[in-house]
C-alpha positions as CSV (number, residue, x, y, z in Angstrom):
1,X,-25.9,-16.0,18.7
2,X,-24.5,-19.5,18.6
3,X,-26.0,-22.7,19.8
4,X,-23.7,-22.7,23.1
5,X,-23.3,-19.8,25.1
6,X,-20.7,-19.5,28.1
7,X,-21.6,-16.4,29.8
8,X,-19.8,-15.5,33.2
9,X,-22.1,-16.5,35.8
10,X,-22.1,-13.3,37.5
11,X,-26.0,-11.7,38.6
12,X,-26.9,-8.9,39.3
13,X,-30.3,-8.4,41.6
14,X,-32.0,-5.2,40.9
15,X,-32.9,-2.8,43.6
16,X,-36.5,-1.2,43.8
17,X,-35.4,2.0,42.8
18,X,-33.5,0.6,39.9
19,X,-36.7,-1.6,38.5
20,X,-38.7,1.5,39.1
21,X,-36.2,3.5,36.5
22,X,-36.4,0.3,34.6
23,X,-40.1,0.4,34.3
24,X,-40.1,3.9,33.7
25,X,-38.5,3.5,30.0
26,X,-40.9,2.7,27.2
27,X,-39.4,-0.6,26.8
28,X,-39.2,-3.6,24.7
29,X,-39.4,-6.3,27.2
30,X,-40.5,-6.4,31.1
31,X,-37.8,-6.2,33.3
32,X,-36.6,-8.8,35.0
33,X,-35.4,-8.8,38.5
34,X,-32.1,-10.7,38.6
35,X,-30.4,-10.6,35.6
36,X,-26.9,-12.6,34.5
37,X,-23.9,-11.1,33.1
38,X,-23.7,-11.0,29.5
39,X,-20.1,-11.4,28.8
40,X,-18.0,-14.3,28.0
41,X,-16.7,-16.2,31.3
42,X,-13.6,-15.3,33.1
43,X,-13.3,-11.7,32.0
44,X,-11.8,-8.8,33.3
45,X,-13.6,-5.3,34.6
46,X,-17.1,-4.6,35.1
47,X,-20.0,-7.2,34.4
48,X,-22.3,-6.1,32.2
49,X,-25.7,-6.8,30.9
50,X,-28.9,-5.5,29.1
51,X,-31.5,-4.0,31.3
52,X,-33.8,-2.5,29.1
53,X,-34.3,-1.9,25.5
54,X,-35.7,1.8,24.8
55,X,-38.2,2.1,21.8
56,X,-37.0,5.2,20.6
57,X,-39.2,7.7,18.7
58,X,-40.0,9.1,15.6
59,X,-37.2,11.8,16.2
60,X,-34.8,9.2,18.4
61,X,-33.8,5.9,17.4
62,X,-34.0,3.1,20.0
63,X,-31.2,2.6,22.5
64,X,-30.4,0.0,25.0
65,X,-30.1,0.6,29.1
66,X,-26.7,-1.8,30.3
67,X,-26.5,-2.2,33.8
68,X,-22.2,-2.6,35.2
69,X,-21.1,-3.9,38.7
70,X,-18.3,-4.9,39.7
71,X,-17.0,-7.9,41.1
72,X,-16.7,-6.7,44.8
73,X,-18.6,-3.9,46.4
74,X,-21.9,-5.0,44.3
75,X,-24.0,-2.0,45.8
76,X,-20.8,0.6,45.3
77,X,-20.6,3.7,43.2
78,X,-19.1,1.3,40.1
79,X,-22.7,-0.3,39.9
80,X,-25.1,1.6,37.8
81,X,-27.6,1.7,34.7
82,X,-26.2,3.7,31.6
83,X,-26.7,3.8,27.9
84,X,-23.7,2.3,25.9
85,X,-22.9,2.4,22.3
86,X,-23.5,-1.2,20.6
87,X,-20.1,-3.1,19.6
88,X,-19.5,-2.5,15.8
89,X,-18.0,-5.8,14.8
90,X,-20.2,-8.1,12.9
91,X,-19.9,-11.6,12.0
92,X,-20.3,-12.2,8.0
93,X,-20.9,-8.6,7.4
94,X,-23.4,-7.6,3.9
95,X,-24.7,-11.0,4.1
96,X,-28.1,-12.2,4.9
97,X,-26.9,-14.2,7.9
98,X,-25.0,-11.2,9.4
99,X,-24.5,-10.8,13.4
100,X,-24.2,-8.6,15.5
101,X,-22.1,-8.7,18.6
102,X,-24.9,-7.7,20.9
103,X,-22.5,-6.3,23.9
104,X,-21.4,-3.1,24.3
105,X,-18.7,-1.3,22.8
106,X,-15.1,-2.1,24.2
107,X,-16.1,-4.7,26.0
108,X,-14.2,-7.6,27.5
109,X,-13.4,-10.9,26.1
110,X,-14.8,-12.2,22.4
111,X,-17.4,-11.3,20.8
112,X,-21.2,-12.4,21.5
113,X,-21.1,-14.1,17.8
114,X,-18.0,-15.9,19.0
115,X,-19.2,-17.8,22.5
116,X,-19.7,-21.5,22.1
117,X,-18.3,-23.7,19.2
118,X,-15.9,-22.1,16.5
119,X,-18.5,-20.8,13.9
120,X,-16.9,-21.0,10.4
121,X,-18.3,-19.4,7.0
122,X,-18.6,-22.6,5.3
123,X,-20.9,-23.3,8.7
124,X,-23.8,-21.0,7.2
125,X,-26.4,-20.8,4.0
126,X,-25.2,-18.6,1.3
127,X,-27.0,-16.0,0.5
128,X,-28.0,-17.1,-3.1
129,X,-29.3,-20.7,-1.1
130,X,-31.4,-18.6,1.2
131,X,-33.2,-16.2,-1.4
132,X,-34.1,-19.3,-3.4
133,X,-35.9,-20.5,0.0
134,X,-37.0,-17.7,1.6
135,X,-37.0,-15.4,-1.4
């Protein structure tokens, strides 16, 4: 992600049942009771925003639990937890400095790599610099 971030300032706050599901998943982090939307300010449709990261399994690869609301109606039948397919676009795709979006697939507004400042190529290490470093 960038330096600057300008999320929508939507929350959600979780209900007991829905931390309960939460904390039922083998997850990657603990889950946290209010949580902010994830996509760029002023967008249309749903917020959205990771709940939980699944682990996976040797036989299932890991997933990621989004929670949606909508603006109005917060508690109505538009607000649940789901599993959505990752955004495919990447930012400097191949290289070592690739990134992902990070939000889910079709979603609203730019891209995660694009919030805050315009992020140029020339604005990151080539590859060949990096190896020599870190290599």
């Amino acid at each position: 992600m960038s330096i600057h971030q300008v999320s929508c300032p939507e929350r959600i706050l979780f209900l007991d049942e829905e931390m309960a599901a939460l904390d039922r998943l083998e997850g990657g982090f603990r889950s946290e009771r209010v949580l902010w939307c994830a996509l760029e300010a002023g967008h249309e449709g749903l917020h959205h925003v990771i709940a939980q990261c699944v682990r996976g399994s040797e036989t299932a690869a890991p997933w990621v639990m989004w929670a949606r609301w909508p603006d109005t109606g917060e508690y109505g039948p538009e607000r649940e937890l789901l599993r959505l397919e990752s955004c495919p676009e990447k930012f400097l795709a191949g290289n070592v400095s690739e990134e992902s979006c990070c939000l889910p697939e079709g979603h609203a507004g730019r891209h995660g790599f694009e919030f805050g400042p315009p992020i140029r190529e020339a604005d990151v290490m080539p590859d060949w610099l990096l190896r020599r470093f870190f290599g």
